[in-house]
C-alpha positions as CSV (number, residue, x, y, z in Angstrom):
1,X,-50.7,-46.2,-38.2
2,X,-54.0,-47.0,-40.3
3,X,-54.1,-49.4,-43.0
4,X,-54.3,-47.1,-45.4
5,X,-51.4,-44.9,-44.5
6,X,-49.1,-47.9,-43.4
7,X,-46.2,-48.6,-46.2
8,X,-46.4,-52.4,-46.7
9,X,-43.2,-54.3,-45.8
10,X,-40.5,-54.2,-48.1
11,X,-41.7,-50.8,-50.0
12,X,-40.0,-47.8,-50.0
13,X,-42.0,-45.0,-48.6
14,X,-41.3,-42.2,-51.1
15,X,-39.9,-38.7,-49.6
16,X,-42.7,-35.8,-48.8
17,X,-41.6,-33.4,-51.4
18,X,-42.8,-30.6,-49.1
19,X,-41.2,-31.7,-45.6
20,X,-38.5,-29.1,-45.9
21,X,-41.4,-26.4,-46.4
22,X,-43.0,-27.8,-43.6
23,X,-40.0,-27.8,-41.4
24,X,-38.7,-24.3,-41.9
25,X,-42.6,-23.1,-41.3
26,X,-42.2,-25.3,-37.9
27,X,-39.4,-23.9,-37.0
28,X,-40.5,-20.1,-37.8
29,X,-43.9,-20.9,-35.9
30,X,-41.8,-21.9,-33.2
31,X,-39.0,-18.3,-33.4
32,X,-42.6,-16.3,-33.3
33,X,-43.9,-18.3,-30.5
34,X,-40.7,-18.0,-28.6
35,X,-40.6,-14.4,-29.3
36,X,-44.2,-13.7,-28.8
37,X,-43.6,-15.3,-25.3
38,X,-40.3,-13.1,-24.6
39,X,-42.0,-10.2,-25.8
40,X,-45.2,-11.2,-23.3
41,X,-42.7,-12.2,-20.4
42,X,-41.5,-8.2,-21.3
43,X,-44.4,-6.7,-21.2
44,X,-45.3,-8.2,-18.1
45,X,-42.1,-7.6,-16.3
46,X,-43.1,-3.8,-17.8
47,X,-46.3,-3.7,-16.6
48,X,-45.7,-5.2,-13.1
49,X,-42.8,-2.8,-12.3
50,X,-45.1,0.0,-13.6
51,X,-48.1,-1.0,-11.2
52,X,-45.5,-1.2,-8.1
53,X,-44.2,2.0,-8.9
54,X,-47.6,3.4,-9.1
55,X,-48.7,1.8,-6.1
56,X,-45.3,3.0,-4.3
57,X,-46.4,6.4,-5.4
58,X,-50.6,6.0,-4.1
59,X,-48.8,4.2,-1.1
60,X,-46.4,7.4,-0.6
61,X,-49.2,10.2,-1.2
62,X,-51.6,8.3,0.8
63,X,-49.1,8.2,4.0
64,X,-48.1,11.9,3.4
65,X,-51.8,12.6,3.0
66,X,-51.8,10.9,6.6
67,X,-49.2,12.4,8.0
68,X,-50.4,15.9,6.8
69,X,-54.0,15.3,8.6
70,X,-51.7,14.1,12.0
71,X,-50.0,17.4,11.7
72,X,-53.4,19.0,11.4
73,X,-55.4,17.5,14.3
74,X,-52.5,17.4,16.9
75,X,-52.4,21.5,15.8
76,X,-56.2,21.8,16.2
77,X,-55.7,19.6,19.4
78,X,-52.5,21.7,20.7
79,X,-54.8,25.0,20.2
80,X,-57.6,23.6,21.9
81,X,-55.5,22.5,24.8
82,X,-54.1,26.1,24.8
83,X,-57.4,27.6,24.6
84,X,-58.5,25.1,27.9
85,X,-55.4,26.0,29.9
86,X,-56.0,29.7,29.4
87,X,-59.7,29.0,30.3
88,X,-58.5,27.6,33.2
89,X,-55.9,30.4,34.3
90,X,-58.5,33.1,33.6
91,X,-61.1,31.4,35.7
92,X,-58.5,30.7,38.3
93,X,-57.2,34.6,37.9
94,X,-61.5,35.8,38.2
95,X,-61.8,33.4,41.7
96,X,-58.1,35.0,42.9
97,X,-59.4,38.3,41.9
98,X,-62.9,37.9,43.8
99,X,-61.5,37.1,47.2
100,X,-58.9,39.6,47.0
101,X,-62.6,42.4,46.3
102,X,-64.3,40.2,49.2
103,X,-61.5,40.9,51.4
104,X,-60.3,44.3,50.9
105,X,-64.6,44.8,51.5
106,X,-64.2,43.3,54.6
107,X,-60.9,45.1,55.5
108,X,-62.7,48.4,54.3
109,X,-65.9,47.7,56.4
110,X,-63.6,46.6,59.8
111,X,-62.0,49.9,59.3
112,X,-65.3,52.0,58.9
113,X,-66.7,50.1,61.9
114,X,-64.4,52.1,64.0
115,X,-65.8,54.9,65.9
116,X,-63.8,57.7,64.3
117,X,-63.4,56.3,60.2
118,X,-66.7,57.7,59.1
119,X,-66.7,61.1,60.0
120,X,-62.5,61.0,58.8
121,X,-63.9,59.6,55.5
122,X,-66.6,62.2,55.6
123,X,-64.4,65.3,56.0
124,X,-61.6,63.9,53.0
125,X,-64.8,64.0,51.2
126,X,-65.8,67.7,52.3
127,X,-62.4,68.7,51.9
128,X,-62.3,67.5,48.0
129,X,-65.8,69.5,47.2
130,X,-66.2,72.0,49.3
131,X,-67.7,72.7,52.6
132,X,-71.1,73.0,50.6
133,X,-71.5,69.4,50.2
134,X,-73.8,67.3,51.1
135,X,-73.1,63.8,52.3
136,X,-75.3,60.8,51.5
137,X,-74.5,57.6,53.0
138,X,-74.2,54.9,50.4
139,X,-75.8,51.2,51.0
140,X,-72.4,49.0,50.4
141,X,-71.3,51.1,53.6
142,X,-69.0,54.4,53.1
143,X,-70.4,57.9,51.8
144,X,-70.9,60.1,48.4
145,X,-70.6,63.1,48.3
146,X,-72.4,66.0,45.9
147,X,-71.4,69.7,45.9
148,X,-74.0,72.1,44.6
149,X,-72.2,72.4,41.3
150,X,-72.7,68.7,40.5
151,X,-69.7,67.6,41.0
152,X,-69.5,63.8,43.1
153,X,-66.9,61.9,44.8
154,X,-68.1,58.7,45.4
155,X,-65.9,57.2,48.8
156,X,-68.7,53.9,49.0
157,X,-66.8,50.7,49.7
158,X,-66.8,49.3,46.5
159,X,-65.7,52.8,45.1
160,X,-63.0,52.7,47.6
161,X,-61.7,49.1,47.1
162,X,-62.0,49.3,43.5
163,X,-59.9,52.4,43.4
164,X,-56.9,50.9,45.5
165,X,-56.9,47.6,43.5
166,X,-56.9,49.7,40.3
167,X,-53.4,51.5,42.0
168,X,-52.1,48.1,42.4
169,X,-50.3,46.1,39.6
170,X,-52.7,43.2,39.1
171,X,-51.2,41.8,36.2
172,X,-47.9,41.6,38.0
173,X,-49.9,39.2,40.1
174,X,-50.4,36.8,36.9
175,X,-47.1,37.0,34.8
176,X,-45.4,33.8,35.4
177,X,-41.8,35.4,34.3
C-alpha cells in the first residue's frame, strides 16, 4: 500500500459505499465469462463433430470414388485380357488351319502324282460339262475345265482342298464344349 492510500493506525477505514455494486458486477462478469466459455467449449465440441463428420463423409466418397475407378480398370483390364486370349486362339486357330491347307496340298499333289489321278480327275471334269470341254491344266497342279457355253469347273488343288475343308465342320475343331 502507498502512503497515500494506507489508513493510519488506529483509524477506522470508512466502508466503500459502492463495494456491493462492485461485487454483484464481479460476479455477473464472472456468470458471462463462465457462460461465454461454455457456450465456446459448445461451439467447439459443435464444430469439431461437424468437421469429422464431414471429413467421414470426403473420406467415404473419396474411397468409394476409389473403389469405383478399381472396378473400372480391373473391367478395362478383364476385357483387354479377353481381347489377348482371343487374339491368341485365333492366331493359334489361323497356324492350325494353315497346316491342315499345307497338307491336304500335299496329300492332293501325292495323289495326282500317280500315274492314273490326272486323267481320272480329267474325265469327272468332262463328265460334269460335257464331252465338249476343254481342259486347261492349272499352275497349283490339277485341271479347269471350260465348256463352250462358259460354264467352268475349276478341279485345281487349291480349288479341290478348299472345297473338302469347306465340307468338313471346322468350327467343331475349335468349340472347346
Amino acid at each position: 500500500m502507498t502512503a497515500s492510500t494506507a489508513t493510519p493506525p488506529g483509524e477506522i477505514r470508512a466502508a466503500n459505499p459502492l463495494e456491493p455494486l462492485e461485487q454483484a458486477l464481479l460476479r455477473r462478469a464472472q456468470a458471462d465469462a463462465d457462460a461465454a466459455r461454455a457456450d465456446a467449449e459448445l461451439s467447439a465440441r459443435t464444430q469439431t463433430d461437424a468437421a469429422r463428420a464431414q471429413a467421414a463423409e470426403v473420406l467415404d466418397q473419396a474411397r468409394a470414388a476409389g473403389e469405383a475407378d478399381a472396378e473400372r480398370r480391373q473391367a478395362l483390364d478383364q476385357a483387354r485380357a479377353r481381347r489377348e486370349a482371343r487374339r491368341i486362339v485365333l492366331a493359334a486357330e489361323r497356324t492350325a488351319y494353315e497346316q491342315l491347307c499345307t497338307a491336304a496340298r500335299a496329300a492332293v499333289l501325292e495323289l495326282l502324282a500317280e500315274p492314273d489321278r490326272p486323267a481320272r480327275l480329267g474325265a469327272l471334269v468332262v463328265a460334269r460339262l460335257g464331252t465338249e470341254a476343254r481342259l486347261e491344266p492349272h499352275p497349283s497342279g490339277g485341271v479347269v475345265g471350260v465348256a463352250p457355253d462358259g460354264r467352268r469347273v475349276d478341279a485345281s488343288v487349291d480349288a479341290l482342298v478348299a472345297h473338302a475343308l469347306d465340307r468338313l465342320d471346322l468350327a467343331a475343331l475349335w468349340d472347346d464344349r
